[in-house]
N, C-alpha and C positions, 0 to 999 in steps of 0.2 A: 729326820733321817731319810736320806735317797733311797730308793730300792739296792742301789748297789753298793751303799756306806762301806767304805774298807775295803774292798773288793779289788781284783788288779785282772787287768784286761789284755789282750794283746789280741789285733787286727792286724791283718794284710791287704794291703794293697790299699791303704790309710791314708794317705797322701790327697785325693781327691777322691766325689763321688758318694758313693755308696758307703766306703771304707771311713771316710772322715765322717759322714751324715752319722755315723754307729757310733766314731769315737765320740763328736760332740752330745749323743743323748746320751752316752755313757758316761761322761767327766759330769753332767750334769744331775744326774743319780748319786753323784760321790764315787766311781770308778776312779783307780790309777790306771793309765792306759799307755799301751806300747805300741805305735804305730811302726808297720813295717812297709818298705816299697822298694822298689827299686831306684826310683828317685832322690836322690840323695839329700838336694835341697831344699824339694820339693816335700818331703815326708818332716824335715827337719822346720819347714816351716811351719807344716798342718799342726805339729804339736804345738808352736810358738803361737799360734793362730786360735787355740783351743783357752789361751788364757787362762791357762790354771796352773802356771809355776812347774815345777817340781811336779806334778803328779800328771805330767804328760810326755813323751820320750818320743825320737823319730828315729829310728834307727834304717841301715839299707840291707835291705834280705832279700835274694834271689828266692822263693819258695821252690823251685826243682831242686834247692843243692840241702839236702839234710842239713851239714852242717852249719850254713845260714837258718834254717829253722830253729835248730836245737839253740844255737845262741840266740837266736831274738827271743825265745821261751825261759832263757836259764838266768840273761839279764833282766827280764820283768819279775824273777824271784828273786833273783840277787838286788837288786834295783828294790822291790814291795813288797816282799815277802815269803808273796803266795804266786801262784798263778789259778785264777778261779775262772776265768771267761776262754775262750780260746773263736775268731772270727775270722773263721777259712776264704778271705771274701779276695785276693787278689786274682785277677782275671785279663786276660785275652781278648782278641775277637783278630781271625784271619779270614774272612768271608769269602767265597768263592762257590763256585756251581764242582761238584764233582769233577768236571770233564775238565777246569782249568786248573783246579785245587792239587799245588805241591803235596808231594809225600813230607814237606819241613814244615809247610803250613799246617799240615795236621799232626804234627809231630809237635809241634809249638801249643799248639790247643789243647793237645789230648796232656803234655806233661805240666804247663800251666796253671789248670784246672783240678786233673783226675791224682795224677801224680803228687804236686801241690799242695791238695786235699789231704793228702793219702799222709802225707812225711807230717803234714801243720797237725791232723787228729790222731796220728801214730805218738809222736812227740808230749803232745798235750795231756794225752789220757797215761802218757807212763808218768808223764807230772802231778796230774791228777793222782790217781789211783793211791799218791806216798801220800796224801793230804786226808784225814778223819772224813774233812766235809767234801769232799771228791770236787765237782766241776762240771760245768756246761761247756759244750764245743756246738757252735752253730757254723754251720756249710750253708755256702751260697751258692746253689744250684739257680735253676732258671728255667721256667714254662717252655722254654725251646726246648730243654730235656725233658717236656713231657708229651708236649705236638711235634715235635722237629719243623723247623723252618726251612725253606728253601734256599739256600747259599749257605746252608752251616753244615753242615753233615760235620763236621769236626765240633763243632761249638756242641750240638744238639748232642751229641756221641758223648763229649766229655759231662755235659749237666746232666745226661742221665745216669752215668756212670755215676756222679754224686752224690745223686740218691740209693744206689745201691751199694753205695760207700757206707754211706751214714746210718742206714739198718744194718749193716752187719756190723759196724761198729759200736751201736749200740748194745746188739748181744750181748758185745763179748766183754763191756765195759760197766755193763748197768753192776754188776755187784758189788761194787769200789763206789758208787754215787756218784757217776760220772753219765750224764747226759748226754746224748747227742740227737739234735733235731739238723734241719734242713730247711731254708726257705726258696722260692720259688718266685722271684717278681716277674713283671708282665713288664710290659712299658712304663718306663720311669726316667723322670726329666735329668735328664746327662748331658753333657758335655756329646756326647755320638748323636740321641735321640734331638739334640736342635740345632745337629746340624742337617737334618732329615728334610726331604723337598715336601713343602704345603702338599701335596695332592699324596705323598706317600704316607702320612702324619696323617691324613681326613682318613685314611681307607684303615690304618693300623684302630684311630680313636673308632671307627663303626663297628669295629667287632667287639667294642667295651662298653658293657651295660651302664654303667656309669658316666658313661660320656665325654669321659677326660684321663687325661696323665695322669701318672703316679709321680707323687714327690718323694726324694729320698730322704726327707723327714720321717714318712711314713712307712718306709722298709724299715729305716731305722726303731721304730717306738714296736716293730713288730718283734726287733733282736733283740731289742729289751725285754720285752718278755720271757723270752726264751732262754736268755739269758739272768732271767732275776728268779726268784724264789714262786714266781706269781706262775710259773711253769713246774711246779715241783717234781710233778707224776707225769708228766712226759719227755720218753726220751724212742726215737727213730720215727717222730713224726716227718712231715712235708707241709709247709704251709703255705699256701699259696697268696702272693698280694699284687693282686693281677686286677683291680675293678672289675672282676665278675669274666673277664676274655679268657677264651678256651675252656668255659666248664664240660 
């Protein structure tokens, strides 16, 4: 038996990354999983990619527009049953210094993210809450919403905002058995992070005790946790998986 035998999942922004690195430790726990992106073929393949038949879906979900959330949430119960997981992880990046930074490009960050958040754990926990054994909702914030970075002021804005998403929706959800935590990664090997110049990649790795990248293997085995039973009695944590940078 997987930690997540029977179990039915739905992730954003699934497609590649982070979101697929989640879906694949999840099918591999025994999850049904519902990948969401905006990518259409791209999300349709991550499922096809996942090798597990029938208990993988890619469907295309703007996360700003409710009623793409609500459907990608009412197909993976119409679709499996249940909806027991819920993986706020689809995300942005507009980089710019304040002085050059559009009012769209922080408008695109902050609804992305904070917004995004807000409709994918609004949704989930009204799904949750009708269920006996209620549910996990894990948010993908980010150690820039804990230091702020320079050229995010919209990225750093929206991940903190995450975390203060995800305690207050914890309050107001824990009576139903509906969890919510938050992780936090540091630098972790992306598709963005290799495209990064050697000398910018030596100075990011010196601030980390550990002396290396994070793999998105290892974000992933930390949402499973969070996501499985092995987290029972927490809910409006933060967990950081950073190799030891910005304590």
């Amino acid at each position: 038996m997987g930690l997540l035998e029977g179990r039915v999942a739905v992730v954003t922004g699934g497609a590649q990354g982070l979101g697929y690195a989640v879906a694949e430790a999840f099918v591999i726990e025994g999850a049904s999983v519902v990948l969401g992106d905006l990518n259409a073929e791209g999300v349709a393949a991550a499922a096809r990619q996942l090798a597990v038949g029938d208990r993988a879906v890619g469907l295309v979900c703007d996360v700003t527009i409710a009623g793409d959330v609500e459907n990608l949430l009412t197909q993976a119960k119409e679709r499996f049953g249940s909806l027991d997981i819920m993986v706020n992880n689809a995300g942005v990046t507009r980089d710019a210094t304040m002085r050059k930074m559009t009012e769209e490009q922080f408008d695109q960050v902050m609804n992305v993210h904070v917004k995004g958040c807000w409709l994918g754990t609004r949704a989930a926990s009204k799904m949750m809450r009708e269920q006996d054994t209620g549910g996990s909702i894990i948010n993908v914030s980010s150690i820039s919403g804990k230091v702020g970075m320079p050229g995010q002021t919209n990225y750093s804005a929206a991940k903190a905002g995450i975390v203060g998403l995800t305690k207050a929706a914890a309050k107001e959800v824990g009576f139903a058995k509906v969890r919510v935590n938050a992780i936090q990664p540091g630098i972790i090997r992306t598709r963005m992070t290799d495209a990064l110049h050697e000398d910018v990649m030596a100075a990011k790795l010196a601030e980390v005790p550990l002396g290396r990248i994070g793999e998105p293997s290892e974000v992933a085995s930390v949402v499973l946790f969070l996501a499985s039973d092995m987290s029972s009695y927490m809910s409006g944590a933060v967990l950081e998986i950073t190799g030891g940078r910005n304590l």
